[in-house]
SEMARPA-527145 format. One record per residue: residue in one letter; x, y, z of N, C-alpha, C, CB in turn. Coordinates in steps of 0.1 Angstrom, whole numbers, plus 5000, padded with zeros to 4 digits. Glycine has a CB too. Example, Ala and Ser with C-alpha at 12.3 -4.5 7.8 and 13.67 -1.06 7.14 Angstrom:
A513249435078512349555078513249675078511349555090
S512849785071513749895071512950005079514149945057
END
This chain:
X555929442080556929342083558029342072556229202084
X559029342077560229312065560129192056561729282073
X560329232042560129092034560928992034560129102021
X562229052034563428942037562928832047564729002045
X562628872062562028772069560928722067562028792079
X559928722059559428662053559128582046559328682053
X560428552038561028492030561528362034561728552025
X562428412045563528352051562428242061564728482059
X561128302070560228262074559628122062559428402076
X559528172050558428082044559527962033557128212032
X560927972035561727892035561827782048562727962031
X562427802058562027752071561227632070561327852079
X559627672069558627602067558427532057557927662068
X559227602046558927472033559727362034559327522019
X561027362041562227302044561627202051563327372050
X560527242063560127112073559027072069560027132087
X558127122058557027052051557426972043556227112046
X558026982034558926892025559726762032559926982019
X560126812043561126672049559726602055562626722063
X558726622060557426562066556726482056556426672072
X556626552043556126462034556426372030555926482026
X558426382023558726292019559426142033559626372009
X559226252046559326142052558226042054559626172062
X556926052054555426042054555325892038554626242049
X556225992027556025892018557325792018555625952004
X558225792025559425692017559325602034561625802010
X558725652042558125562051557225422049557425642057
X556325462042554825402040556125282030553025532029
X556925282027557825162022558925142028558125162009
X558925222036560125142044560025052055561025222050
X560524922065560424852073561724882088560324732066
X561224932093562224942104562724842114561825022110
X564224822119564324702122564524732141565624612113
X564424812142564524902155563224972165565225012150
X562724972176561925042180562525142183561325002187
X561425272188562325412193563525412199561625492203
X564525482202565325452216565425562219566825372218
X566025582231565425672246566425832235566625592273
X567025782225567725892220567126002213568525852214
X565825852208564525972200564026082206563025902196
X563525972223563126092230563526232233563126072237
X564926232231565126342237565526492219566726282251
X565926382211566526492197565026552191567526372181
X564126482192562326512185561626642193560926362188
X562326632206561526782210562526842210560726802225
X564026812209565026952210564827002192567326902217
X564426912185564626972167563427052169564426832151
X562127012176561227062171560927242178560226952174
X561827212192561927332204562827452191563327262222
X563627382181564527482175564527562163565527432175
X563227462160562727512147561627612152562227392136
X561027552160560227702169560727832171560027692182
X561927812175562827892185562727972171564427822193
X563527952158564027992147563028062139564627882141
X561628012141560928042135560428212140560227932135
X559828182156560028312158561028452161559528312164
X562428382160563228492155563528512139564428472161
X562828482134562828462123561628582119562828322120
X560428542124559728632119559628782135558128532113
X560028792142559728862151560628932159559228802157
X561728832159563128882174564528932166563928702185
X564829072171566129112171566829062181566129242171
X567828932180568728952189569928942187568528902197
X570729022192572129022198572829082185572728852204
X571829202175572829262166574129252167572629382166
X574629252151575829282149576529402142576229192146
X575529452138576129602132575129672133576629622116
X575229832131573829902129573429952115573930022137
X574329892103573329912088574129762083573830112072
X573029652087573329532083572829492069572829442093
X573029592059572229602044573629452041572329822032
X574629462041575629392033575529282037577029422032
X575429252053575329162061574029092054575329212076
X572829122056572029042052572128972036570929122053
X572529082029573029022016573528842014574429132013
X574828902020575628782021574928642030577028852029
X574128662043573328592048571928532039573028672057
X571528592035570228542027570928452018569228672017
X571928532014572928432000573128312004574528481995
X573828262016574628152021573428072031576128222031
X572028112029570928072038570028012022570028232049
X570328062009569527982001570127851995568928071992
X571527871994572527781990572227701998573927811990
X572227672016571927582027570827542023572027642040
X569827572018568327542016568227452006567327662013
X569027511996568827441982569627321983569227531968
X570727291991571527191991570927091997572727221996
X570227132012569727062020568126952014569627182032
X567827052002566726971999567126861986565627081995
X568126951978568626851966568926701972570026901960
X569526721981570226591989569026531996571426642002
X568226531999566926512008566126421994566026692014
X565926481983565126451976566126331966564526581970
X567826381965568126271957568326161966569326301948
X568726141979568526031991567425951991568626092003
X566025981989564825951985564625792000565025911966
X564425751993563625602003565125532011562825431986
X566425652009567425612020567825692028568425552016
X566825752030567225852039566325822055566826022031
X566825832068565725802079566125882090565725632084
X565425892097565625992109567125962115564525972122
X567626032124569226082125569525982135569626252129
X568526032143568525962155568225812154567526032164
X567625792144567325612144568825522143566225562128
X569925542139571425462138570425312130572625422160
X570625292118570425222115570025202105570125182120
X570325082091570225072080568825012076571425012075
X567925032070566925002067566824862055566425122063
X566024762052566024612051566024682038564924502057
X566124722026566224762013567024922011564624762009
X567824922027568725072021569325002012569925152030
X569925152002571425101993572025271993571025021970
X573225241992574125401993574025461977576325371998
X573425581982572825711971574625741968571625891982
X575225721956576325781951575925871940577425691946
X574925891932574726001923574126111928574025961913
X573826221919573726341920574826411929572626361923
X574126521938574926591946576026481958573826701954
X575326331958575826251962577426241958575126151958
X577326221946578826201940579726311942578826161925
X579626411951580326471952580626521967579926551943
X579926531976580126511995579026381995579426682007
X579226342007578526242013577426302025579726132019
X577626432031576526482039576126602035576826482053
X575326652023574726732019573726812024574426692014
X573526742033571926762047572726792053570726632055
X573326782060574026862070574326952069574826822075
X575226942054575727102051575027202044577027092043
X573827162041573127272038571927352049572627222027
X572227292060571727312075572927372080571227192083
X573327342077574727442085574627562082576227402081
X574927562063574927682059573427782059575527672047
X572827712059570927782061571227832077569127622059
X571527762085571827832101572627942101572527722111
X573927912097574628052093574228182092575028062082
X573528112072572828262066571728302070572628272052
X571028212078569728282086570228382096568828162095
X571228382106571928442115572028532113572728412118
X573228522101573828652090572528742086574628572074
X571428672078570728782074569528862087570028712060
X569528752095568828872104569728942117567428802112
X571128972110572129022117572129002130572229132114
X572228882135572428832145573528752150571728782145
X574528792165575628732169575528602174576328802176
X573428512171573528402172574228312163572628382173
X574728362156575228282146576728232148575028372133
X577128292161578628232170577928072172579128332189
X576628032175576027942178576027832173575227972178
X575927862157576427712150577627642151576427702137
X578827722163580127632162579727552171581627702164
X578627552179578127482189577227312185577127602196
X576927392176576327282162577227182156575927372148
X578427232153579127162143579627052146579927222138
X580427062162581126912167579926822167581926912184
X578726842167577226732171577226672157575426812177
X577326722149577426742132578426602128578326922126
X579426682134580626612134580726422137581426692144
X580026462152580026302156579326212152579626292167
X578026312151576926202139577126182129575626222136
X577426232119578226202108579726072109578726342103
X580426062119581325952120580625842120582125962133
X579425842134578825762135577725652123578525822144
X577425762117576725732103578025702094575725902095
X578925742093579625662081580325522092581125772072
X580525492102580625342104579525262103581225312116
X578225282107577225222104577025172090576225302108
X576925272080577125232067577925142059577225302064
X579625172067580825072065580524982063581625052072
X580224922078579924812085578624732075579524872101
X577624812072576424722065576824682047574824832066
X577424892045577724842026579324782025577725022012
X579924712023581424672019581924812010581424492006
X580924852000581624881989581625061998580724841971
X581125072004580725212006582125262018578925222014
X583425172018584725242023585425292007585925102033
X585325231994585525291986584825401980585525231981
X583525451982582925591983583425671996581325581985
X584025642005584425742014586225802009584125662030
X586625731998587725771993587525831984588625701990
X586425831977586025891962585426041966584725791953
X584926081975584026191978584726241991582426141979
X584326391992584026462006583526462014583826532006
X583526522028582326492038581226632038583126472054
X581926712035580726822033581126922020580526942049
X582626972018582627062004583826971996583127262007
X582926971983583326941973584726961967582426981968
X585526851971586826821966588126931976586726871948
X587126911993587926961997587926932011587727071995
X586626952020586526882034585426792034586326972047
END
């Protein structure tokens, strides 16, 4: 078996063990003011249908090549797939006990807005380091799924609007963090 996917395989999984735990623990202190809504239902089996999906092309499926010596291609993919990884978790871990499922819309009875670390510099870190991990996953198993994430991005897009009025609306101060910072790269978009 190729190591790269392997790698790329045993990133994947660390990415969703890590978000399980620390969801597991910043849970056990959080209080929710919301039951499920019919929105959970439907985002918990499409995330989970896609990390499947990802997983076994990841360790198993050629599809929809894009070159026939994808040596550079992967390069550049693995590259822009660990940056996504590493971003996605920095942000994950400096968000800590304010971070909650996507699908929940709603501020928790002891949120407060995370402005330090990678914070103070974009405001959706998690997104964009899923974006770019989707990318460079694509990229490195030279795949023209990777036309796929522009399919991704407007959903990206909306929920992120939606998440910064929610927040508006609860922090006062947090329309002055949306002048101070970016939405995904640093001192630019």
């Amino acid at each position: 078996m190729d190591p790269l996917r392997i790698v790329l395989f045993v990133g994947l999984v660390s990415h969703k063990v890590l978000w399980e735990v620390l969801k597991k623990r910043d849970s056990a202190r959080a209080t929710k003011t919301q039951p499920p809504g019919l929105v959970k239902w439907f985002v918990k089996p499409a995330k989970i249908l896609a990390l499947g999906f990802f997983a076994l092309q990841t360790l198993f499926l050629d599809l929809l090549p894009i070159t026939d010596d994808p040596h550079v291609l992967r390069i550049w993919g693995a590259s822009l797939y660990f940056v996504g990884l590493g971003t996605a978790v920095l942000g994950r871990v400096q968000l800590g006990k304010n971070w909650i499922d996507l699908e929940d819309y709603q501020v928790l009875a002891k949120q407060s807005v995370t402005t330090n670390g990678i914070y103070r510099y974009i405001r959706h870190p998690i997104y964009t380091g899923d974006i770019l991990l989707l990318i460079g996953l694509q990229l490195a198993l030279n795949s023209w799924l990777v036309l796929g994430v522009l399919v991704i991005i407007p959903i990206v897009v909306k929920q992120v609007l939606l998440e910064e009025a929610i927040l508006s609306k609860a922090f006062p101060h947090y329309r002055d963090y949306l002048l101070n910072t970016r939405r995904f790269i640093p001192f630019v978009l």
